[in-house]
FIKOL-601475 format. One record per residue (C-alpha): y, x, z; residue in one letter. Coordinates in steps of 0.2 Angstrom, whole numbers, padded with zeros to 4 digits, always signed. Layout:
<recs>
YXZa...
</recs>
This chain:
<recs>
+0232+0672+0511x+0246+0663+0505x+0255+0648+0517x+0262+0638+0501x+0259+0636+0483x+0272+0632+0468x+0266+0614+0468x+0270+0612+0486x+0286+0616+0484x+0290+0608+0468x+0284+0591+0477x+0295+0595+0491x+0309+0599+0479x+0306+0582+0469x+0303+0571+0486x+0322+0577+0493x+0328+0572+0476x+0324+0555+0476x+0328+0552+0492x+0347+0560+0488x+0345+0550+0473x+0340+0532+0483x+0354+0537+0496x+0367+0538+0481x+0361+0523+0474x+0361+0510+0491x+0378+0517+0496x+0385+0512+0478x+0379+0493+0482x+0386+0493+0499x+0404+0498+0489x+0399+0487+0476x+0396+0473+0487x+0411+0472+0496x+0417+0455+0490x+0401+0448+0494x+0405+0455+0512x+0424+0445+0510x+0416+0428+0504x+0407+0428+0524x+0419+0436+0535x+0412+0429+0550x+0396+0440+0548x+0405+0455+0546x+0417+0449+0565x+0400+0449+0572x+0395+0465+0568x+0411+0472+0573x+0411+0464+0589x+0392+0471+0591x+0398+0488+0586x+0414+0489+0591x+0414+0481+0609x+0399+0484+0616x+0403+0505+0612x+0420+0501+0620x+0416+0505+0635x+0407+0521+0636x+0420+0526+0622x+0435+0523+0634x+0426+0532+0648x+0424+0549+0638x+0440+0547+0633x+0447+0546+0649x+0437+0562+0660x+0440+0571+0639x+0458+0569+0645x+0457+0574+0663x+0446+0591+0658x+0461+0593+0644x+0477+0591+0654x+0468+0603+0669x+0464+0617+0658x+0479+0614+0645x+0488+0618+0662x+0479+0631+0669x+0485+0640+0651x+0500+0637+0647x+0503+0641+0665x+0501+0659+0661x+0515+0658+0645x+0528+0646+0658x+0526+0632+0646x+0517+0619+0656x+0531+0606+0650x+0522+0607+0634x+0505+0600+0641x+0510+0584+0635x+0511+0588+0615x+0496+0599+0620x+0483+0586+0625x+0491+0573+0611x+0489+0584+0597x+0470+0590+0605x+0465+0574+0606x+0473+0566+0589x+0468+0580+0578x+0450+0583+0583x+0443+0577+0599x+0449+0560+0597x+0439+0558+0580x+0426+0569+0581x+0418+0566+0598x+0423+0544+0596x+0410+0546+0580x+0399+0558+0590x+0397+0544+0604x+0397+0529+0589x+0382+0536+0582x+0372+0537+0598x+0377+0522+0605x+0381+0511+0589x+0370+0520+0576x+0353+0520+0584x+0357+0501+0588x+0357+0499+0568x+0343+0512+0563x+0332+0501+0578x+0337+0485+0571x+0334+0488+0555x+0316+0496+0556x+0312+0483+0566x+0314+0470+0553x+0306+0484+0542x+0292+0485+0553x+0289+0466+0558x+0291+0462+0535x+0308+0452+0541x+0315+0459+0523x+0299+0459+0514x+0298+0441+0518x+0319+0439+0512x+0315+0448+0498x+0300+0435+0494x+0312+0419+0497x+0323+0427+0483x+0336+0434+0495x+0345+0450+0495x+0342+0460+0511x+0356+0473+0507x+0370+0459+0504x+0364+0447+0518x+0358+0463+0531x+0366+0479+0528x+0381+0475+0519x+0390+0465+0535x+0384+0481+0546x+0391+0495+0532x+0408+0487+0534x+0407+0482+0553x+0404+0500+0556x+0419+0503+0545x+0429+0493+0554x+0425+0498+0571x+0424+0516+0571x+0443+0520+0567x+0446+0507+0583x+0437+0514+0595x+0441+0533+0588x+0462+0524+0592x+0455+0520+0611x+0447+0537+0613x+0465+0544+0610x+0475+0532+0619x+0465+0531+0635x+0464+0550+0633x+0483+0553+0634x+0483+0544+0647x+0471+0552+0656x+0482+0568+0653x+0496+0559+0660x+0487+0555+0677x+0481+0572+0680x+0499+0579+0674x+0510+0570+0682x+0501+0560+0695x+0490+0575+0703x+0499+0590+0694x+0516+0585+0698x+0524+0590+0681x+0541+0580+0677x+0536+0562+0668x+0550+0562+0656x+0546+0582+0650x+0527+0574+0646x+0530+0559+0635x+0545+0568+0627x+0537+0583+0623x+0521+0573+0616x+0535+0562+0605x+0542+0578+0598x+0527+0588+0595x+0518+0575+0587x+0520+0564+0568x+0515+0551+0563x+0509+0554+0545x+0503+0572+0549x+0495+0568+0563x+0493+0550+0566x+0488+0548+0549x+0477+0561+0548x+0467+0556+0564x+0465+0538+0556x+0458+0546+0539x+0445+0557+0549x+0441+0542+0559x+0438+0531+0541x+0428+0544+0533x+0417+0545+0550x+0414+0526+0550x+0406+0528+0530x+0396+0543+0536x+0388+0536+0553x+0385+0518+0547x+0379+0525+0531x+0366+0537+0538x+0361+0524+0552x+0357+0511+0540x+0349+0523+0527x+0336+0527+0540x+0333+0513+0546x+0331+0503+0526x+0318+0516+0524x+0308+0520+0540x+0291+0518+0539x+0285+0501+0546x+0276+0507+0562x+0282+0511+0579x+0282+0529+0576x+0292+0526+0560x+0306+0516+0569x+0309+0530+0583x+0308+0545+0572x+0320+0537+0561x+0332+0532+0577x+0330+0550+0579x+0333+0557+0562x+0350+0546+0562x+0358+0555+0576x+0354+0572+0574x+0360+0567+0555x+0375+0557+0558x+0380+0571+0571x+0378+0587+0558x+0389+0576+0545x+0400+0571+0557x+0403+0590+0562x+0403+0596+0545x+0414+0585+0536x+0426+0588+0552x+0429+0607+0545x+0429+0600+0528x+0444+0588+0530x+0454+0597+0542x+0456+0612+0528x+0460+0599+0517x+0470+0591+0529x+0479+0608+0535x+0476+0620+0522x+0468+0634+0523x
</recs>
């Protein structure tokens, strides 16, 4: 008895297609629109200030216990080599490099992407932007548009406090509980880290994220099916998404960034 027949799987193949293929297309008019987005900047402050500040807090909280668990077991470590007045560079370069990044968009999309994805479907749902659509008014350029570029905006913030408030978690538990010498921290991270290498780079993964997790959350969101069951599967579908591209695109960039 066979499970699946050619035409199945041709419909499959053709349904992932034009979804790839409607994706494609709304990302290129959110890039095209962008001096629509200029000509109103205050929608696009509002959306930062939804995205960005309300996630400030639980982003600066992760960041701080990220750097506590780093400086204790960058310690516990380097203990063993005698090089524990390297913890500084350590958790500065840890945190700029990867974790700062990659687990700021990781919270982003859970906290800041579902808020999109719910929105949204809601207006999906209660025929908001079929009724915009009907008065003659685009529901990308006045709805998504100031979003895509809030969520921009935002993430490589909130992926600069993740790091900041991280380091300085590092330095609580280094020199505050630890006891290491304060000057041997900060001057170690100084040494050890650059600011085009590894600043730089940290701000480009956090930029490339913001695209990616915006993107996805308002893709899913623009096409969820208008019932309550379409709203939270798509909320769903949008972080385990933004989460997987988020990850992947991490590998990606740091063997561009690094070579392989």
């Amino acid at each position: 008895m066979s499970w699946w027949r050619p035409s199945d799987v041709g419909f499959a193949v053709r349904c992932t297609l034009a979804d790839i293929g409607l994706g494609a297309r709304l990302f290129a008019r959110l890039l095209r629109l962008l001096p629509a987005a200029l000509q109103r900047p205050g929608l696009v402050r509002d959306q930062v200030h939804f995205l960005g500040n309300y996630s400030l807090a639980i982003i600066a909280v992760s960041g701080l216990f990220v750097g506590f668990v780093m400086a204790l077991q960058g310690y516990y470590t380097l203990q063993d080599f005698g090089s524990t007045e390297a913890l500084g560079q350590l958790v500065a370069l840890s945190l700029l490099r990867e974790l700062g990044p990659v687990v700021a968009a990781l919270l982003f999309a859970g906290r800041a992407g579902t808020s999109l994805t719910a929105e949204i479907g809601l207006m999906r749902a209660g025929e908001q932007l079929s009724a915009m659509e009907m008065m003659a008014v685009d529901p990308v350029r006045r709805i998504l548009v100031p979003r895509f570029w809030g969520g921009v905006i935002a993430m490589p913030v909130l992926a600069a406090v993740f790091s900041a408030v991280g380091v300085m978690g590092g330095w609580i538990v280094a020199v505050g509980m630890i006891g290491l010498d304060n000057g041997a921290f900060w001057s170690q991270m100084q040494g050890g880290v650059e600011v085009f290498g590894d600043v730089g780079n940290s701000i480009l993964k956090s930029v490339v994220f913001g695209f990616t997790v915006t993107f996805v959350a308002l893709l899913q969101g623009y096409t969820a099916r208008p019932t309550p069951e379409g709203v939270a599967r798509a909320t769903t579908r949008t972080v385990v998404m933004a989460s997987l591209a988020v990850l992947g695109l991490d590998f990606v960039l740091t063997a561009l960034m690094f070579g392989i």
